[in-house]
C-alpha positions in Angstrom: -9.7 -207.5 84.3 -8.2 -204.8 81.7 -5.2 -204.9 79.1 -1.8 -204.8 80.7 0.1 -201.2 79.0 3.9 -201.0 78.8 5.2 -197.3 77.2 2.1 -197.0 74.9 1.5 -200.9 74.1 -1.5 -202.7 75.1 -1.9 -206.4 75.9 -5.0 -208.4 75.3 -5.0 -211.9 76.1 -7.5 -214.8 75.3 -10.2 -215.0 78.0 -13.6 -216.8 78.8 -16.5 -214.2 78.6 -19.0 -212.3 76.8 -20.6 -214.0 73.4 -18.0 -216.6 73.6 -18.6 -218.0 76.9 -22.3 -217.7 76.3 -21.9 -220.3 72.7 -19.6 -222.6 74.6 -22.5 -223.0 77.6 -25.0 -223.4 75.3 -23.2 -225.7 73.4 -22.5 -227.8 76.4 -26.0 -227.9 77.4 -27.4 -228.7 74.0 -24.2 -231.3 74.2 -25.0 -232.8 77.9 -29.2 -233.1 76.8 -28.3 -235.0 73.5 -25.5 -237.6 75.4 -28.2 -238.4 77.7 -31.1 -239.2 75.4 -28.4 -241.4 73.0 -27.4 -243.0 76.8 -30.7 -243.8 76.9 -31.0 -245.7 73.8 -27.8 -247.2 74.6 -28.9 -248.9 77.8 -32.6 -249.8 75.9 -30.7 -251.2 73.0 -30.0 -255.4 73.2 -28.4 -255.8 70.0 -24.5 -255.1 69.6 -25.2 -253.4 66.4 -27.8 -251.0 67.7 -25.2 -249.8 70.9 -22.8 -249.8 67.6 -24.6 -247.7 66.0 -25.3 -245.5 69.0 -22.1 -244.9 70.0 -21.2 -243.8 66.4 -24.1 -241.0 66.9 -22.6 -239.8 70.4 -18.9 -239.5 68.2 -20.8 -237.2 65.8 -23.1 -235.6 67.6 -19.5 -234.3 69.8 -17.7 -233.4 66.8 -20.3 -231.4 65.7 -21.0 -229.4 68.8 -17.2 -229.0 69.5 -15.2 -229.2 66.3 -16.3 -225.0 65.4 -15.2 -224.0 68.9 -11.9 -225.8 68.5 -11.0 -224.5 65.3 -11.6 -220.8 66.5 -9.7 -221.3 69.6 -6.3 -223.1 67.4 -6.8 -220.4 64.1 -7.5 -217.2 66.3 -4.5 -215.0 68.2 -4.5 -216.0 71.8 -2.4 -212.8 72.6 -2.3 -209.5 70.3 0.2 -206.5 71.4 -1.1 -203.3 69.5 2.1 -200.3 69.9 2.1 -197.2 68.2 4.5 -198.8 65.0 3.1 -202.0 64.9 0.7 -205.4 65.9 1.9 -208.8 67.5 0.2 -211.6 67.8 -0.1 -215.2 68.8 -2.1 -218.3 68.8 -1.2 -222.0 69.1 0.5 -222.5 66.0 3.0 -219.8 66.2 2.3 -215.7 66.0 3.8 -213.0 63.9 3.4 -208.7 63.8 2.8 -206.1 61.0 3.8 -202.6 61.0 0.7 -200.6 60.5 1.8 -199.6 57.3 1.3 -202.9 55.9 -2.3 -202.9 56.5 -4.1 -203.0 53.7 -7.3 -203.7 54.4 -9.4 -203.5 58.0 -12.9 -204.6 58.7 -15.1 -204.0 62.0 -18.5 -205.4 62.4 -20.5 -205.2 65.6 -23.5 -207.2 66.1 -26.6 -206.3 68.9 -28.1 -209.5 69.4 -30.9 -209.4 72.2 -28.6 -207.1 74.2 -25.6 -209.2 74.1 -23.0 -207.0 71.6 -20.8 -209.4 69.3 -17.8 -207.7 67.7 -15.3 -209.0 65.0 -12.2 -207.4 63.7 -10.6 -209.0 60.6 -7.4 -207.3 59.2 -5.6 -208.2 55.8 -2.3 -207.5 55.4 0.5 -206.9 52.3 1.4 -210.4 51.7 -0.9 -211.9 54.4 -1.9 -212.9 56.9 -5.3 -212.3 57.5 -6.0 -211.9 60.8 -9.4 -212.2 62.9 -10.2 -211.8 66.3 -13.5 -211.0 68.6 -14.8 -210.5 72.1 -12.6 -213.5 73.1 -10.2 -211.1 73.5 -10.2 -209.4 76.7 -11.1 -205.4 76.4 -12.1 -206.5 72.9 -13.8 -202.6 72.6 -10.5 -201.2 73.0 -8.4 -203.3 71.2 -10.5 -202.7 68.0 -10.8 -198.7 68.6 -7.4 -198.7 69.5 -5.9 -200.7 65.9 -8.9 -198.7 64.0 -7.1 -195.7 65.0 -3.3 -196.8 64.6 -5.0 -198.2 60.9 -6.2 -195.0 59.7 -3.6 -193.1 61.1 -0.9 -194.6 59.1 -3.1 -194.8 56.0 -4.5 -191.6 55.5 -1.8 -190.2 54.1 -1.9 -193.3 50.9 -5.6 -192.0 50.7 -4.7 -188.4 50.3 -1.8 -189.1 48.0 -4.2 -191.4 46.0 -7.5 -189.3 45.9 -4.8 -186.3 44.7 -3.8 -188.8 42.1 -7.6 -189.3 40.7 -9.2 -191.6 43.0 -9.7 -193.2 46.3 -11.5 -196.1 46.8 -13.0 -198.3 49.8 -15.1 -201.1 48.5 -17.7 -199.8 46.7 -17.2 -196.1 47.7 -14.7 -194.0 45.1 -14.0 -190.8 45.7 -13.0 -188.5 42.7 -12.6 -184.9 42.3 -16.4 -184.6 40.7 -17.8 -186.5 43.0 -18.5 -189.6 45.1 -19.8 -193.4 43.6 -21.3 -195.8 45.1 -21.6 -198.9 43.2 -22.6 -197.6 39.8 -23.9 -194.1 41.2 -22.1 -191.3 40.8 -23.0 -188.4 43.1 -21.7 -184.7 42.3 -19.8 -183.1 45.8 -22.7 -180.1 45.1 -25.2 -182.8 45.9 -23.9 -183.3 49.0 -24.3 -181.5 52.6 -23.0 -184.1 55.0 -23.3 -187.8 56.3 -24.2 -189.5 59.6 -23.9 -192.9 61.1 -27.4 -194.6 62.0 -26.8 -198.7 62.9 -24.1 -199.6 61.8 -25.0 -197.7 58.5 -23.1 -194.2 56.5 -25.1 -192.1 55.2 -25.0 -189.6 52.7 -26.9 -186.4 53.7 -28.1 -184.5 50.4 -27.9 -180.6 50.1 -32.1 -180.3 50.0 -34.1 -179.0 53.0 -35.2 -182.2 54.1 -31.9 -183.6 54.3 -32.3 -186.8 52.5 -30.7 -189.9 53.1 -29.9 -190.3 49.2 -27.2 -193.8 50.0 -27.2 -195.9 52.7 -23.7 -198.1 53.2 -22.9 -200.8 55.6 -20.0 -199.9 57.6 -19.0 -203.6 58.2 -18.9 -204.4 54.2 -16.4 -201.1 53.9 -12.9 -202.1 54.7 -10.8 -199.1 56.4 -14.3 -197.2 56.8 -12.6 -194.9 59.2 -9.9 -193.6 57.1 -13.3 -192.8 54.3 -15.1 -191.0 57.1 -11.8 -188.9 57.4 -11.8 -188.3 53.8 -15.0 -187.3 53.4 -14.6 -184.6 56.3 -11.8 -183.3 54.8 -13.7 -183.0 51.7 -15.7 -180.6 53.2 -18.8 -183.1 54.2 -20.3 -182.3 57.6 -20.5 -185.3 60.4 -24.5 -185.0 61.4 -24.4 -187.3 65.0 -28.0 -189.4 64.7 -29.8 -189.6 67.6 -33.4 -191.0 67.8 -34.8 -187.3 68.0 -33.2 -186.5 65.1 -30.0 -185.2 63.3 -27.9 -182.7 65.4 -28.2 -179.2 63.9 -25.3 -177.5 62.3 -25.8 -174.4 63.7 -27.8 -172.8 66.5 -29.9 -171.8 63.8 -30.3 -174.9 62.3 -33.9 -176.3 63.8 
Protein backbone atom coordinates (compact mmCIF):
# COMPACT_ATOMS: atom_id res chain seq x y z
CA UNK A 1 0.00 0.00 0.00
CA UNK A 2 1.58 3.65 -0.33
CA UNK A 3 0.42 7.26 0.73
CA UNK A 4 -2.42 8.63 -1.34
CA UNK A 5 -0.75 12.39 -3.03
CA UNK A 6 -3.12 15.15 -4.02
CA UNK A 7 -1.10 18.45 -5.64
CA UNK A 8 1.97 17.93 -3.39
CA UNK A 9 0.08 16.49 -0.12
CA UNK A 10 0.66 13.13 1.11
CA UNK A 11 -1.72 10.91 3.19
CA UNK A 12 -0.74 8.47 5.73
CA UNK A 13 -3.27 6.50 7.41
CA UNK A 14 -3.16 4.21 10.64
CA UNK A 15 -2.33 0.66 9.53
CA UNK A 16 -1.49 -2.94 11.05
CA UNK A 17 2.17 -3.70 10.30
CA UNK A 18 5.79 -3.60 11.01
CA UNK A 19 6.94 -3.18 14.93
CA UNK A 20 3.37 -2.53 15.81
CA UNK A 21 1.80 -5.58 14.54
CA UNK A 22 4.70 -7.63 15.78
CA UNK A 23 3.97 -6.10 19.96
CA UNK A 24 0.31 -6.58 19.44
CA UNK A 25 0.97 -10.55 18.36
CA UNK A 26 3.13 -11.02 20.91
CA UNK A 27 1.04 -9.50 23.31
CA UNK A 28 -1.80 -11.71 22.34
CA UNK A 29 0.21 -14.80 22.66
CA UNK A 30 1.83 -13.91 26.01
CA UNK A 31 -2.16 -12.84 26.69
CA UNK A 32 -3.75 -16.28 25.25
CA UNK A 33 -0.74 -18.62 27.40
CA UNK A 34 -1.46 -16.67 30.70
CA UNK A 35 -5.71 -16.98 30.34
CA UNK A 36 -5.15 -20.56 29.88
CA UNK A 37 -2.93 -21.40 32.85
CA UNK A 38 -5.36 -18.90 35.26
CA UNK A 39 -8.45 -21.18 33.37
CA UNK A 40 -6.69 -23.84 34.70
CA UNK A 41 -6.67 -22.83 38.25
CA UNK A 42 -10.14 -21.74 37.75
CA UNK A 43 -11.52 -25.17 36.97
CA UNK A 44 -8.97 -26.88 39.85
CA UNK A 45 -10.15 -24.30 42.31
CA UNK A 46 -13.41 -25.58 44.70
CA UNK A 47 -13.69 -22.63 46.80
CA UNK A 48 -15.80 -19.46 45.63
CA UNK A 49 -13.20 -17.31 46.89
CA UNK A 50 -10.27 -18.96 45.13
CA UNK A 51 -12.31 -18.68 41.36
CA UNK A 52 -12.85 -15.01 43.03
CA UNK A 53 -9.66 -14.39 43.29
CA UNK A 54 -8.85 -15.90 39.94
CA UNK A 55 -10.92 -14.13 37.92
CA UNK A 56 -9.64 -10.86 39.57
CA UNK A 57 -5.98 -12.04 38.18
CA UNK A 58 -7.38 -12.75 34.46
CA UNK A 59 -9.05 -8.77 34.83
CA UNK A 60 -5.43 -7.60 35.49
CA UNK A 61 -3.45 -9.67 33.83
CA UNK A 62 -5.77 -8.11 30.49
CA UNK A 63 -5.41 -4.71 31.50
CA UNK A 64 -1.90 -4.99 31.65
CA UNK A 65 -1.23 -6.61 28.41
CA UNK A 66 -3.85 -4.28 26.57
CA UNK A 67 -4.16 -1.02 28.43
CA UNK A 68 -0.41 0.43 26.65
CA UNK A 69 -1.67 -0.59 23.22
CA UNK A 70 -4.97 1.18 23.73
CA UNK A 71 -3.70 4.29 24.90
CA UNK A 72 -1.28 4.54 21.84
CA UNK A 73 -3.91 3.70 19.41
CA UNK A 74 -6.65 6.73 21.29
CA UNK A 75 -3.47 9.50 21.91
CA UNK A 76 -1.73 8.87 18.47
CA UNK A 77 -2.90 10.60 14.94
CA UNK A 78 -4.83 7.94 13.04
CA UNK A 79 -4.38 10.15 9.78
CA UNK A 80 -1.60 12.95 9.18
CA UNK A 81 -1.70 15.08 5.84
CA UNK A 82 1.84 16.68 5.42
CA UNK A 83 1.52 19.75 2.35
CA UNK A 84 4.11 22.01 1.48
CA UNK A 85 2.48 25.03 4.09
CA UNK A 86 1.42 22.89 6.71
CA UNK A 87 0.55 19.36 8.82
CA UNK A 88 -3.06 17.81 9.53
CA UNK A 89 -3.83 15.39 11.74
CA UNK A 90 -6.31 13.14 13.43
CA UNK A 91 -6.95 10.60 16.00
CA UNK A 92 -9.95 9.57 17.95
CA UNK A 93 -10.42 12.43 19.97
CA UNK A 94 -10.47 15.08 17.43
CA UNK A 95 -7.27 16.38 15.04
CA UNK A 96 -5.84 19.69 14.38
CA UNK A 97 -2.71 21.20 11.75
CA UNK A 98 0.31 23.51 12.11
CA UNK A 99 1.88 25.57 9.60
CA UNK A 100 5.49 24.49 9.55
CA UNK A 101 6.43 27.65 10.84
CA UNK A 102 5.10 26.91 14.13
CA UNK A 103 7.41 24.10 14.63
CA UNK A 104 9.51 24.57 17.21
CA UNK A 105 11.00 21.63 18.00
CA UNK A 106 11.33 18.05 15.91
CA UNK A 107 12.74 14.87 17.01
CA UNK A 108 13.55 11.58 14.96
CA UNK A 109 14.79 8.44 16.57
CA UNK A 110 15.17 5.18 14.67
CA UNK A 111 15.76 2.06 16.45
CA UNK A 112 17.55 -1.49 14.74
CA UNK A 113 16.31 -4.04 16.81
CA UNK A 114 17.29 -7.65 15.55
CA UNK A 115 16.59 -6.42 12.03
CA UNK A 116 13.24 -5.11 12.65
CA UNK A 117 13.69 -0.98 12.30
CA UNK A 118 11.45 1.02 14.90
CA UNK A 119 11.03 4.69 14.12
CA UNK A 120 9.34 7.59 16.17
CA UNK A 121 8.79 11.12 15.16
CA UNK A 122 7.71 13.53 18.01
CA UNK A 123 7.08 17.18 16.99
CA UNK A 124 6.43 20.20 19.46
CA UNK A 125 4.79 23.00 18.45
CA UNK A 126 4.29 27.01 19.48
CA UNK A 127 1.64 26.65 21.95
CA UNK A 128 1.28 22.84 21.69
CA UNK A 129 0.54 20.21 20.81
CA UNK A 130 2.97 17.71 20.90
CA UNK A 131 2.66 15.42 18.51
CA UNK A 132 3.99 11.62 18.16
CA UNK A 133 3.72 9.18 15.69
CA UNK A 134 5.63 5.80 14.39
CA UNK A 135 5.66 2.95 11.92
CA UNK A 136 1.94 2.62 12.63
CA UNK A 137 1.66 4.95 10.12
CA UNK A 138 1.69 3.63 6.72
CA UNK A 139 4.99 4.72 4.62
CA UNK A 140 6.22 5.81 8.08
CA UNK A 141 9.94 6.40 6.24
CA UNK A 142 8.48 8.88 4.15
CA UNK A 143 6.30 10.64 6.12
CA UNK A 144 9.19 11.36 8.64
CA UNK A 145 11.78 12.42 5.62
CA UNK A 146 9.21 14.15 4.16
CA UNK A 147 8.05 16.63 7.59
CA UNK A 148 12.08 16.55 8.34
CA UNK A 149 12.45 18.33 5.22
CA UNK A 150 9.31 20.73 5.18
CA UNK A 151 10.74 21.32 9.19
CA UNK A 152 14.05 22.45 8.28
CA UNK A 153 13.09 24.18 5.36
CA UNK A 154 10.91 26.64 7.05
CA UNK A 155 13.36 27.04 9.89
CA UNK A 156 16.50 27.62 8.60
CA UNK A 157 16.10 30.83 7.84
CA UNK A 158 15.24 31.61 12.19
CA UNK A 159 18.64 29.71 12.54
CA UNK A 160 20.55 31.97 10.22
CA UNK A 161 18.90 35.08 11.45
CA UNK A 162 19.74 33.79 15.04
CA UNK A 163 23.29 32.43 14.64
CA UNK A 164 23.85 36.21 12.74
CA UNK A 165 22.47 37.51 16.03
CA UNK A 166 25.19 35.60 18.31
CA UNK A 167 24.04 32.18 18.67
CA UNK A 168 22.22 29.16 17.49
CA UNK A 169 21.33 26.49 19.58
CA UNK A 170 19.94 22.80 19.28
CA UNK A 171 19.99 21.11 22.59
CA UNK A 172 23.23 20.89 23.68
CA UNK A 173 24.94 22.01 20.44
CA UNK A 174 25.42 26.22 20.25
CA UNK A 175 26.88 27.58 17.51
CA UNK A 176 28.64 30.99 17.85
CA UNK A 177 30.88 32.93 15.74
CA UNK A 178 34.19 31.46 17.64
CA UNK A 179 33.14 28.27 17.67
CA UNK A 180 30.92 25.34 18.36
CA UNK A 181 29.85 23.90 22.30
CA UNK A 182 28.81 20.99 23.23
CA UNK A 183 27.67 20.77 26.63
CA UNK A 184 30.26 22.71 28.46
CA UNK A 185 32.98 22.35 25.58
CA UNK A 186 33.69 24.87 23.54
CA UNK A 187 35.44 23.93 20.25
CA UNK A 188 37.16 26.81 18.05
CA UNK A 189 35.75 26.53 13.95
CA UNK A 190 39.96 26.13 13.31
CA UNK A 191 39.59 22.91 15.17
CA UNK A 192 37.36 21.62 12.98
CA UNK A 193 37.54 19.90 9.35
CA UNK A 194 34.14 18.28 9.06
CA UNK A 195 31.57 15.85 10.61
CA UNK A 196 29.93 12.51 9.63
CA UNK A 197 26.99 10.43 10.76
CA UNK A 198 28.01 6.89 12.15
CA UNK A 199 24.66 5.06 14.06
CA UNK A 200 22.58 7.23 14.64
CA UNK A 201 25.53 9.39 16.00
CA UNK A 202 27.22 13.33 14.62
CA UNK A 203 30.36 13.60 14.73
CA UNK A 204 32.73 16.22 14.78
CA UNK A 205 35.83 15.52 12.55
CA UNK A 206 38.95 17.48 13.95
CA UNK A 207 41.43 19.37 11.56
CA UNK A 208 44.54 16.62 12.53
CA UNK A 209 45.73 13.98 10.07
CA UNK A 210 43.99 11.30 11.76
CA UNK A 211 40.84 12.84 11.57
CA UNK A 212 39.61 12.48 15.08
CA UNK A 213 36.29 11.99 16.28
CA UNK A 214 36.81 14.79 19.00
CA UNK A 215 32.43 14.77 20.06
CA UNK A 216 30.12 12.23 19.48
CA UNK A 217 26.18 13.48 19.58
CA UNK A 218 23.11 11.42 19.51
CA UNK A 219 21.01 12.51 16.74
CA UNK A 220 17.67 11.38 18.43
CA UNK A 221 18.51 13.63 21.79
CA UNK A 222 19.02 16.79 19.14
CA UNK A 223 15.74 18.35 18.27
CA UNK A 224 15.63 19.79 14.54
CA UNK A 225 19.20 17.98 13.98
CA UNK A 226 18.65 18.54 10.29
CA UNK A 227 18.37 22.17 10.25
CA UNK A 228 22.16 21.91 12.51
CA UNK A 229 23.59 19.61 9.92
CA UNK A 230 22.63 22.48 7.42
CA UNK A 231 24.28 24.96 9.56
CA UNK A 232 27.19 23.47 10.02
CA UNK A 233 27.69 22.90 6.17
CA UNK A 234 27.17 26.31 5.66
CA UNK A 235 29.70 27.03 8.12
CA UNK A 236 32.06 25.70 5.96
CA UNK A 237 32.24 22.02 7.77
CA UNK A 238 32.67 19.17 5.29
CA UNK A 239 29.89 16.15 5.35
CA UNK A 240 32.46 12.87 5.51
CA UNK A 241 29.63 9.84 4.44
CA UNK A 242 30.86 6.76 7.00
CA UNK A 243 31.01 3.63 5.52
CA UNK A 244 32.49 0.60 7.33
CA UNK A 245 35.72 0.92 5.11
CA UNK A 246 36.13 4.13 6.21
CA UNK A 247 35.43 7.97 5.74
CA UNK A 248 34.91 8.97 2.06
CA UNK A 249 37.85 11.12 0.99
CA UNK A 250 37.56 14.74 0.23
CA UNK A 251 39.47 14.71 -2.67
CA UNK A 252 40.91 12.23 -5.14
CA UNK A 253 43.84 12.91 -3.37
CA UNK A 254 42.61 12.34 -0.19
CA UNK A 255 43.69 8.46 0.63
Amino acid sequence: MTASRTEGATTHRWHLTGAFRQNLYGTMFGFIFTLLLLLCLFISFKSPADRLATCTAMGITAALCFFPIVIGLLFRPMTVTVSPDRIVWWGIFGGGDKPWSEVVDLYRREILNAGNARGMTKIRFQGGPTLKFGQALMDYDVLANRIQNEATRAGIAAARSAFAAGEFRAGTVSMKAAGLAVGNTHIPWSELDGFTLISGQLCLLGTSSELDQIEEIWLHRLPNYEVLLRMLEERGLVYRPWSPSGLAPLDGNDP
